[in-house]
C-alpha positions in Angstrom: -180.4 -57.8 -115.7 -177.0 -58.6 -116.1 -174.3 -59.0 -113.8 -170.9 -57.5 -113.4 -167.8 -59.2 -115.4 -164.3 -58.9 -114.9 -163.9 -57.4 -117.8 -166.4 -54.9 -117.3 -167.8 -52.6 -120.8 -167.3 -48.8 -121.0 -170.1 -46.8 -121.6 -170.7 -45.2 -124.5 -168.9 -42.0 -125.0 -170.4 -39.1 -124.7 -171.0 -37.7 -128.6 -170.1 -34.0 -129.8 -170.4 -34.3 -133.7 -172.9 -36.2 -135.3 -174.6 -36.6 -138.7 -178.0 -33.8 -138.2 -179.3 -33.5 -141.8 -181.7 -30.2 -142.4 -182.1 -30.9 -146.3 -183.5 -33.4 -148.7 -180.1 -33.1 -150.4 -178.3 -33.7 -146.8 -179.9 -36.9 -147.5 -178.9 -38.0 -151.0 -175.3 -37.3 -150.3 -175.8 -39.6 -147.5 -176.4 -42.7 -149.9 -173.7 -45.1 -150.6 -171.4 -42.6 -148.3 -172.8 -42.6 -144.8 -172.0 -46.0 -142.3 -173.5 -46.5 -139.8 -171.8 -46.5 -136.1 -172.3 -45.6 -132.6 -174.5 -42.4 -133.2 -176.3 -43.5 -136.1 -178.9 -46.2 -136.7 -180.7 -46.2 -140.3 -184.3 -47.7 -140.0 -186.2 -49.0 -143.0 -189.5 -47.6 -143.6 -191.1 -50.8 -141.8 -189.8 -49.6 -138.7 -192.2 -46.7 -138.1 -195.7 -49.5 -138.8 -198.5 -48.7 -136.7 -198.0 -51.5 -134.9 -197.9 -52.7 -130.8 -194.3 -54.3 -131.7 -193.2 -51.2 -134.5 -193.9 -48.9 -131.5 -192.0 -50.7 -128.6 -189.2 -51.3 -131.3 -189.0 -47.4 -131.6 -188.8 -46.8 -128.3 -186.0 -49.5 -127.5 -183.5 -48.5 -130.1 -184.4 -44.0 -129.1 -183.4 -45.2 -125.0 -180.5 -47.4 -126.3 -179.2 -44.2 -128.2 -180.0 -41.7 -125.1 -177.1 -43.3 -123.2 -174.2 -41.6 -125.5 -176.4 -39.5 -127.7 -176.6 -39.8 -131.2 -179.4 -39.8 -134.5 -181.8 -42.6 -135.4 -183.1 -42.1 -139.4 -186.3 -43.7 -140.2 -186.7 -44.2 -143.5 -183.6 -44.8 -145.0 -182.2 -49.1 -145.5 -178.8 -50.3 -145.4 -177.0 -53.2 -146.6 -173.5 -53.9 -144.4 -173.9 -50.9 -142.3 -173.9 -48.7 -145.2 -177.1 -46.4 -146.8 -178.1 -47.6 -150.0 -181.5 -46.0 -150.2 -183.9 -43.7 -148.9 -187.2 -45.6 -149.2 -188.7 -43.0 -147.0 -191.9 -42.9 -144.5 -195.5 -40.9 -144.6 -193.7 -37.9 -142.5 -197.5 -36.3 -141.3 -198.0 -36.9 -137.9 -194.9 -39.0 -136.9 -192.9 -36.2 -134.7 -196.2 -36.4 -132.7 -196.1 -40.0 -132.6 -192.7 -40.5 -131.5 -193.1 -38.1 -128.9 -196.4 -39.7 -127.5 -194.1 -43.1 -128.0 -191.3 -42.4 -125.9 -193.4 -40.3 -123.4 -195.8 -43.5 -122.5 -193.9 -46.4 -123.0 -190.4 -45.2 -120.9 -189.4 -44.1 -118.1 -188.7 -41.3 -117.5 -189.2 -40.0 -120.9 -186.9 -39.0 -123.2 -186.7 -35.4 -124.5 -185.4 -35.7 -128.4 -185.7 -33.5 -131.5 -187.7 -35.0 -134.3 -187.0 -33.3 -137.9 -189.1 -34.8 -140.8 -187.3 -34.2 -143.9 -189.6 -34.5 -146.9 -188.9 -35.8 -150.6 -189.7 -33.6 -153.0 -190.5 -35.9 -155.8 -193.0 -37.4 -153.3 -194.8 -35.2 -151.5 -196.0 -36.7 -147.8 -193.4 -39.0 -147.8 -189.7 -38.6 -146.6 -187.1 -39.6 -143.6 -188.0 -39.1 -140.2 -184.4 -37.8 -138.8 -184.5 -38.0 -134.5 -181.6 -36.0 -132.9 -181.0 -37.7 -129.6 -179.0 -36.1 -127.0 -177.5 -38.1 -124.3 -179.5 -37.7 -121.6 -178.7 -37.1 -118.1 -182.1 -39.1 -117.3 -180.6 -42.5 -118.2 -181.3 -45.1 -118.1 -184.4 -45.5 -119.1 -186.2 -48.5 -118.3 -188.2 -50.1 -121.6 -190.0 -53.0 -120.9 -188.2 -54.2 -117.7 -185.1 -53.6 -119.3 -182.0 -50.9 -120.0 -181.5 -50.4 -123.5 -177.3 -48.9 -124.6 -176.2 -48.7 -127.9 -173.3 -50.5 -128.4 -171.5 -50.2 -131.9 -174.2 -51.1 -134.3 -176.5 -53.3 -132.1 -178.3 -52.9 -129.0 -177.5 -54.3 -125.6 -178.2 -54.3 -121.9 -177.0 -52.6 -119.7 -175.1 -54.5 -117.1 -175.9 -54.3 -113.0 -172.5 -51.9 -112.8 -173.5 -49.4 -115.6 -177.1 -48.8 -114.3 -175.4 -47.9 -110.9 -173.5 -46.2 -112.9 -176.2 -44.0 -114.4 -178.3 -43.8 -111.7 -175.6 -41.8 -109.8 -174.7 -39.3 -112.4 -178.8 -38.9 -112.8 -178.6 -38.2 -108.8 -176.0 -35.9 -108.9 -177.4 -33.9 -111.9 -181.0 -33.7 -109.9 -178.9 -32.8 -106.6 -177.0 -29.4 -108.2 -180.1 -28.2 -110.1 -182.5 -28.7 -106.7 -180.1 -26.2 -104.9 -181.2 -22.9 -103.9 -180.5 -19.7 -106.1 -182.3 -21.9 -108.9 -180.4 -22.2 -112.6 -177.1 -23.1 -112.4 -173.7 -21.1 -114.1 -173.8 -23.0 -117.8 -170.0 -24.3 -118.7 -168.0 -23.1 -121.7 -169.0 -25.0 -124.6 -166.8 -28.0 -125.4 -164.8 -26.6 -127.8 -163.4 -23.9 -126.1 -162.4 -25.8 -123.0 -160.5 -28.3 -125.7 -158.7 -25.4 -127.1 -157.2 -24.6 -124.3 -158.1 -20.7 -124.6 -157.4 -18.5 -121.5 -160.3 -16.7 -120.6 -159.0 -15.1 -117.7 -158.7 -11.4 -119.4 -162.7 -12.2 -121.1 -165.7 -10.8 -119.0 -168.7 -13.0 -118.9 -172.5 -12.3 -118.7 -174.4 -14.4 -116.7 -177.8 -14.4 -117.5 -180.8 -16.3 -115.7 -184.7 -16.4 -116.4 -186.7 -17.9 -113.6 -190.6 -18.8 -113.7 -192.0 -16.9 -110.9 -194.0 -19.5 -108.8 -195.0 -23.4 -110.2 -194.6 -23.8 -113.5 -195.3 -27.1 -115.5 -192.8 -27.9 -118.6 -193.3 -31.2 -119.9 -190.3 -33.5 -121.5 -190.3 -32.2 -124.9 -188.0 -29.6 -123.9 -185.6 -29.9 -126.8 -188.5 -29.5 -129.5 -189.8 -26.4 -127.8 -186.5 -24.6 -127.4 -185.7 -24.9 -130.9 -189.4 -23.7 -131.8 -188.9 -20.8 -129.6 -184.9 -19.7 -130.8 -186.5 -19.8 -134.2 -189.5 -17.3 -133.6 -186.9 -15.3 -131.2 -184.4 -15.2 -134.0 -187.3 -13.7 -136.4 -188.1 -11.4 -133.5 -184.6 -10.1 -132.7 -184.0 -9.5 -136.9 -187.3 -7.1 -137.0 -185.8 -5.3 -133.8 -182.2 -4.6 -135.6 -183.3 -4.5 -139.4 -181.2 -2.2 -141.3 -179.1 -1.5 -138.3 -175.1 -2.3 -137.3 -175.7 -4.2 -134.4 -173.0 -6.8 -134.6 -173.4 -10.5 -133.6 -176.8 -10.8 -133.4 -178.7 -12.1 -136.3 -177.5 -15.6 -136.4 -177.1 -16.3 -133.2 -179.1 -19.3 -132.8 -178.3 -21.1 -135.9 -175.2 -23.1 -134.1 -177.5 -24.8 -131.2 -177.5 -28.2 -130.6 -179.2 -30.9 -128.2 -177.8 -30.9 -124.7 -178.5 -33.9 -122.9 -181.9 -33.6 -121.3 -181.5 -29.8 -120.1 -182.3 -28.1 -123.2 -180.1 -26.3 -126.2 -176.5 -25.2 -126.4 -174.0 -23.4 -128.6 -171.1 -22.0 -129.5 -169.1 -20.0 -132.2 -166.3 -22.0 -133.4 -162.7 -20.1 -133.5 -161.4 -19.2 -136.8 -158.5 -17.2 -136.5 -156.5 -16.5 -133.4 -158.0 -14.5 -130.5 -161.4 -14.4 -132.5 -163.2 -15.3 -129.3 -162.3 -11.4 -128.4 -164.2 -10.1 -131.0 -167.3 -12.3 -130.8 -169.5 -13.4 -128.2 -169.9 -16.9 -127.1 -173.4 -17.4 -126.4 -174.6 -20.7 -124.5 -177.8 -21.3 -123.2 -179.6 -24.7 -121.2 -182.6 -25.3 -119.7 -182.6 -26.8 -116.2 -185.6 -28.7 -116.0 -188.3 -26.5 -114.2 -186.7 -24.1 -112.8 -185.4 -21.5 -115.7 -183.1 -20.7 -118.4 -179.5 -20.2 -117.9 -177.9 -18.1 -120.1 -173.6 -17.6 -119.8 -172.3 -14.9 -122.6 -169.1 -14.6 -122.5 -167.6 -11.0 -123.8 -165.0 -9.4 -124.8 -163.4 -6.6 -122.5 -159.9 -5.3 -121.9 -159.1 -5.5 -125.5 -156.4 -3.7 -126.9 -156.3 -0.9 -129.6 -153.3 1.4 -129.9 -152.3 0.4 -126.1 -155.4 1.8 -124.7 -158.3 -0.9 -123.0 -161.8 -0.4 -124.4 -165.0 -2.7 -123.1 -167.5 -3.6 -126.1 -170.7 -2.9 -124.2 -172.3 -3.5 -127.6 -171.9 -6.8 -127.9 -173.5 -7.1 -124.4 -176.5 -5.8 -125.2 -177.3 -6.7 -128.3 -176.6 -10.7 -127.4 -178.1 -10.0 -123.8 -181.5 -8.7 -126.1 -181.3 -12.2 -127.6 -181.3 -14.1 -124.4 -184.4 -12.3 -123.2 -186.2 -12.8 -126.7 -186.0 -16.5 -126.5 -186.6 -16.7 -123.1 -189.5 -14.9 -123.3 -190.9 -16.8 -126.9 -190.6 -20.4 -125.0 -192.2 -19.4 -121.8 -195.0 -17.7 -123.9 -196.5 -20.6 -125.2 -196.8 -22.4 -121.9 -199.7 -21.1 -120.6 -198.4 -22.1 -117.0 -195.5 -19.5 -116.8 -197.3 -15.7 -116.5 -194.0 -13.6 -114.5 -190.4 -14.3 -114.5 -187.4 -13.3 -112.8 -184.5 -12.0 -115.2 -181.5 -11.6 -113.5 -178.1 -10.2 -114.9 -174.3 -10.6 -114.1 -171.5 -9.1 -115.7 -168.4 -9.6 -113.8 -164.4 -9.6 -114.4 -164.7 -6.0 -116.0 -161.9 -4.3 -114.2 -160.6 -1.2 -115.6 -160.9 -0.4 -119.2 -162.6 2.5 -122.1 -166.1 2.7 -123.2 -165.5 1.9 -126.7 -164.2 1.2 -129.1 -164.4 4.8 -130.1 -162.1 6.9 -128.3 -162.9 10.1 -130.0 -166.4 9.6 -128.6 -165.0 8.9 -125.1 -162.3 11.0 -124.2 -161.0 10.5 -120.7 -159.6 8.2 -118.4 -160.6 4.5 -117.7 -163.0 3.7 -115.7 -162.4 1.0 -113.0 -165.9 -1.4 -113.1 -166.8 -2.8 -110.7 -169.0 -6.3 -110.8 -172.4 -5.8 -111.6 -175.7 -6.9 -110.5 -179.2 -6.0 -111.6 -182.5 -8.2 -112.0 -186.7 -7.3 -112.4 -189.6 -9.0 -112.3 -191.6 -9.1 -116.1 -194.9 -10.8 -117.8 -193.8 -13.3 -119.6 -195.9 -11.4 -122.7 -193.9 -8.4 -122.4 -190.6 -10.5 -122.6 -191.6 -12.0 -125.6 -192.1 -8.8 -127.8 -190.4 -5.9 -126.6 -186.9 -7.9 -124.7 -185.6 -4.5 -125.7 -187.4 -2.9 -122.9 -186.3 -5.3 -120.4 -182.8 -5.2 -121.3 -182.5 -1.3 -121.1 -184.4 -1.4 -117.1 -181.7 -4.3 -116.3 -178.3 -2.3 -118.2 -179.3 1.3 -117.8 -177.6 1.8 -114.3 -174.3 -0.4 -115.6 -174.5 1.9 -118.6 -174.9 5.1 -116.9 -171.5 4.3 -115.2 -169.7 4.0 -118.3 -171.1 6.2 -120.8 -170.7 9.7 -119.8 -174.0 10.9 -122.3 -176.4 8.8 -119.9 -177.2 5.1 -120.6 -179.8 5.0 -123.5 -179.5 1.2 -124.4 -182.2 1.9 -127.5 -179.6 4.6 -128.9 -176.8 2.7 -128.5 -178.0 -0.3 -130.3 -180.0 2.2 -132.9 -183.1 0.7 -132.3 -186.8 2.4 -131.4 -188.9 1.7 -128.8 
């Protein structure tokens, strides 16, 4: 291990945009273009041998990358740092090896997202792309050592940085250990950098609990995304040929979050277009549930009058308990969960944002607080049924035609 120095090295930075390629073409464009740097490391096909020393090589350069997050490509050669071709790997089976990799020859593991992306003229063989979020388990110890990522090489970590690590690991085990279980998920990065007030936005605070032990192993990052896809399918038959705004596509933004799961957010366009569409963020928090923050608009002005878009709510809050329900599914050690709502900072305003529909004066809201206990089964194919148990009383206080969620949203039991 290596000692301090007086001129002691900065960790790597925490990284928010990096290369993800999806598409055979993603990779094309990526020859003679794409240098490597910080959050990106090409490896030549050689890399991913069935060998003892392939295998311990894999797992060295995916912990040096965990530190400040970032993409190994397997399968693609450089010459100065820059792509020149795409050589490509046999793609069967590797996600499964890399995964068995990092989970037996580091510790702790490493939860990553493993995306084979396969050649067309060469069917079987392609580029292995692994999406590697920092992770708030660093370091990770390989071989008696701590692997960073330091420009385009690999180095140890010194004595300073380790202590470094280990007490931002401590603190991060410390606040999701407390009681009342998941934890409020931040604003997404780049609406705390845009400086947006959100003072006159109400937020949804979701959670989904396991009720009783649960066992989730480290491949978090690959599950989630598994599960947002089948939800998103899910939540597209429940709405098909319906106006339910904002909620097909609500999963397509997500991205690795360190080791705690998935997270997204919708990118402003045009000014105050956070009032007219949700943000939706979601994490996982080890064991201990999903935590789901939606924030809403509500207070939002038409013709001087104050409306709250209850529809946006619900339809986003109906995607929250899809996914939740579609990862906990297939672990046959979750059977019940807890889902509990929030919706607070609603204040006075309209149902809306039809005033025809709702003549009258505002209503003042206040917060409100609902949650039930629900197989895990039911979650995951009829959310629709949960959401109306868990909004029908904060509906019934703003709607004066009763709740009906189903109605509302134009969907059938």
């Amino acid at each position: 291990m290596e000692g301090p120095t007086r001129a002691s090295r900065k960790l790597p930075r925490r990284i928010v945009n990096v290369w993800e390629p999806s598409t055979w073409d993603d990779i094309e464009a990526a020859i003679g273009t794409l240098v490597e740097d910080q959050a990106l490391d090409f490896k030549a096909a050689v890399a991913l041998a069935t060998t003892r020393a392939a295998n311990d090589e894999v797992a060295k350069d995916i912990a040096a990358m965990s530190v400040g997050g970032g993409v190994v490509a397997y399968g693609i050669d450089e010459a100065n740092e820059i792509a020149i071709s795409a050589g490509g790997v046999q793609i069967a089976g590797q996600a499964n090896r890399i995964h068995q990799i990092l989970g037996t020859r580091l510790s702790p593991p490493i939860s990553v997202v493993v995306r084979p992306i396969e050649n067309p003229s060469t069917l079987g063989q392609g580029v292995v792309i692994v999406l590697v979020p920092p992770s708030v388990n660093a370091p990770h110890y390989w071989k008696e050592q701590f692997p960073v990522r330091s420009g385009t090489t690999t180095r140890n970590l010194t004595e300073r940085e380790i202590a470094d690590l280990y007490e931002r690991r401590r603190a991060v085990t410390e606040e999701q250990s407390g009681a009342g279980g998941p934890k409020e998920v931040p604003l997404p990065a780049w609406a705390t950098a845009s400086g947006l007030d959100m003072t006159d936005v109400s937020r949804m605070s979701v959670t989904i609990s396991p009720v009783g032990p649960s066992r989730l192993d480290y491949r978090l990052a690959d599950q989630l995304r598994d599960a947002a896809r089948k939800a998103e399918s899910l939540v597209d038959s429940i709405f098909s040929g319906q106006h339910s705004p904002q909620v097909p596509g609500i999963f397509e933004s997500w991205r690795p979050f360190e080791a705690r799961g998935l997270t997204s957010g919708r990118e402003i366009v045009r000014d105050g277009w956070h009032r007219e569409h949700p943000t939706f963020t979601a994490t996982l928090l080890y064991a201990s549930g999903f935590s789901f923050w939606i924030t809403c608009p509500s207070r939002i002005e038409q013709g001087g009058t104050k409306f709250v878009f209850e529809r946006f709510w619900a339809s986003n809050f109906i995607g929250a308990l899809a996914l939740s329900g579609t990862f906990y599914a297939e672990n046959s050690t979750v059977a019940l969960v807890r889902a509990e709502v929030r919706i607070d900072r609603l204040e006075e305003a309209h149902a809306g944002p039809y005033p025809g529909h709702f003549p009258g004066d505002a209503i003042s809201l206040p917060d409100y607080h609902e949650h039930v206990v629900v197989p895990v089964a039911e979650l995951a194919t009829k959310p629709v049924g949960t959401a109306a148990e868990l909004l029908d009383r904060f509906f019934a206080a703003i709607l004066p035609y009763g709740p009906d969620l189903r109605g509302r949203l134009g969907v059938a039991d």
